[in-house]
N, C-alpha and C positions, 0 to 999 in steps of 0.2 A: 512298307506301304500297306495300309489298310482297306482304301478301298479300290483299287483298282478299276473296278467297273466301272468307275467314272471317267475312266479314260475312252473317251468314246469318239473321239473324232481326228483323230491323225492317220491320213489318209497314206493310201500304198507308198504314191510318187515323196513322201514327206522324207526329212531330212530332221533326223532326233537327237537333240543332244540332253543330257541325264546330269543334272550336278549333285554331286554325291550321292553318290548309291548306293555307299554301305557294304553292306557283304553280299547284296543281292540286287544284281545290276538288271534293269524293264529289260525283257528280251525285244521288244521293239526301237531300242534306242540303238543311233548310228555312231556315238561317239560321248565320251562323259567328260567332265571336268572336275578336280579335284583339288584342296586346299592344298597347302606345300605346309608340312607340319614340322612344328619344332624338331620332337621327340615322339617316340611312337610310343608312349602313355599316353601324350596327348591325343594322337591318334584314335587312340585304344577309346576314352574318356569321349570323342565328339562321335564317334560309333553307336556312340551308348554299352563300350563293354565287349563290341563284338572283337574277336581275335582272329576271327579267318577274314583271308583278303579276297577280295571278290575276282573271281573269274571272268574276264572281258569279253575272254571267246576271242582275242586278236586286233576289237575293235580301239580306236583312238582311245588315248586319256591323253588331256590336257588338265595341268596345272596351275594355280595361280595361286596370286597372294592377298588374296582377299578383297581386290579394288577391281580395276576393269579386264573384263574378261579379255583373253585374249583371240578374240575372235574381230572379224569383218561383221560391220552392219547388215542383220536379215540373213544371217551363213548359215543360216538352220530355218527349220520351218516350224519347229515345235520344241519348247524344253519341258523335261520333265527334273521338279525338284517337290523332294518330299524327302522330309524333317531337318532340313539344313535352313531356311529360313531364321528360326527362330536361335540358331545360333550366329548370325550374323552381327555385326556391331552398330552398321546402315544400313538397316532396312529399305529407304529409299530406293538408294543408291543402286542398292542388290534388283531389286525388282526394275531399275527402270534396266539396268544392265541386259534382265531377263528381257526387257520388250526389245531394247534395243537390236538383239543378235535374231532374236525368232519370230518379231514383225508383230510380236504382240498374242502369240497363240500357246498354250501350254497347261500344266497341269501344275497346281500348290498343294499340297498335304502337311501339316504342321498340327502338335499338339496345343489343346484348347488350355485355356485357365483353371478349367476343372484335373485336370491331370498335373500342371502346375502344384496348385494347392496339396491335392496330393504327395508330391513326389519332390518338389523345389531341385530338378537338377541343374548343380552350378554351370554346366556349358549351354541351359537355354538359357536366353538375355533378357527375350520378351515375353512380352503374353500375345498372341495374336488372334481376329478374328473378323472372318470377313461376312460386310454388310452385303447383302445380295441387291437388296433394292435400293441402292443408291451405287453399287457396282464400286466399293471403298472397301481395301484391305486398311484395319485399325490394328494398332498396336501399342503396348505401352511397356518400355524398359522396366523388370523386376526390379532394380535397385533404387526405382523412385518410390518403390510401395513398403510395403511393411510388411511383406511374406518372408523376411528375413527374423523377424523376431517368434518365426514357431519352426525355426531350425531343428530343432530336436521332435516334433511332430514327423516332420518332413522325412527326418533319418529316418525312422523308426520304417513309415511306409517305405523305403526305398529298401530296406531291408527284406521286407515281406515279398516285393519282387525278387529278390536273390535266393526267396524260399519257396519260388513259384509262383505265387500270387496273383498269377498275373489275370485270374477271373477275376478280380475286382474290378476291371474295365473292360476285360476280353467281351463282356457278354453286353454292354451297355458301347461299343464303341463312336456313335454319336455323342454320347456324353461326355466323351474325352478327347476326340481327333475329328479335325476336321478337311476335306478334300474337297478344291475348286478346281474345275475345269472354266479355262476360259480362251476367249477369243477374239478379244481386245483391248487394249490395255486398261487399265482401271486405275484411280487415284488411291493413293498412299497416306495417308492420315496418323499422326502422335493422336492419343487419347489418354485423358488421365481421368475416364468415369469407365468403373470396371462395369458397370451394368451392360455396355456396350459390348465388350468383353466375352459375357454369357453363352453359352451355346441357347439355344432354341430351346423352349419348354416345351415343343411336339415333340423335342427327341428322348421326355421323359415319359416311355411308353411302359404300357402294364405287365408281367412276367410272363411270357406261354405257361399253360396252365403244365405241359409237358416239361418244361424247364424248375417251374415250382418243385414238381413231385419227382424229379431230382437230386435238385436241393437238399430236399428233407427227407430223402434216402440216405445220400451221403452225409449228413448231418445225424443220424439216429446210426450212423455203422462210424461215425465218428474219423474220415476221409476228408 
């Protein structure tokens, strides 16, 4: 999770459930749910890589297979899901699933197009990107576009992350991940105009001058 801070309204008396949480599960969630995976490469692969298994601390997991959750209508009062979205195959489905159990309140975190482009990892499906003022998550399945023909692009940066890299977006992460808090439910939209897609051009802000002349320290010491 990247921005956390946005989590800003799930109150004492609340009731938290977390779908996939990775190797590092919200210390304010009351309970998480989890895919039921083939083989644990695949596992390994919808992690994004991670190997250690997240510590519950005792709390529930529940299971499923990728359709309706297995909970009662409203049995939670808040879910938290970040970066498992855009692995899904129904979007819809997934999201109305999310209002359905927590009354419509919770928190979305999912990588942008731009880190997409970057990266093309085959267990994300979509591109996702939510319109604030019109209160519309958009999306648009990878396999209808043409970011499969700069495959070898895409390797190459994925590689750079395996060599660290990961300041290529660490320091811009507006520019590549995006997080919604919300508080009622909001309509689901296919889009097939990646304009729509875009993160915000406010979130393309100027370097700190303290960041620049970092930069070009470790760049002159060759780091």
């Amino acid at each position: 999770m990247f921005f956390p801070k946005k989590i800003k309204s799930i109150r004492p008396q609340d009731k938290v459930l977390e779908i996939g949480p990775g190797a590092t599960p919200h210390p304010r969630s009351n309970a998480f749910l989890e895919s039921v995976f083939d083989t644990d490469q695949s596992k390994i692969s919808q992690r994004g890589g991670v190997l250690k298994e997240p510590d519950f601390g005792g709390r529930p997991v529940y299971y499923y297979d990728g359709a309706r959750f297995p909970f009662e209508d409203k049995q939670f009062d808040y879910v938290i899901c970040s970066h498992v979205i855009e692995h899904v195959p129904d979007v819809t489905g997934f999201v109305n699933e999310i209002f359905r159990v927590s009354g419509g309140r919770g928190y979305l975190e999912y990588p942008l197009i731009t880190y997409e482009y970057l990266y093309d990892f085959d267990v994300h499906l979509h591109f996702v990107k939510f319109d604030f003022e019109l209160n519309v998550l958009r999306y648009l399945p990878k396999q209808e576009t043409a970011l499969s023909e700069f495959s070898a692009v895409t390797t190459m940066f994925e590689r750079t992350l395996e060599s660290g890299w990961d300041d290529i977006y660490a320091g811009n992460k507006k520019m590549f991940f995006e997080g919604v808090e919300f508080n009622r439910p909001f309509a689901v939209e296919k889009t097939g105009e990646l304009e729509k897609l875009l993160p915000s051009r406010s979130s393309i802000v100027p370097k700190r001058t303290v960041r620049k002349f970092l930069g070009r320290v470790l760049n002159v010491l060759g780091l």
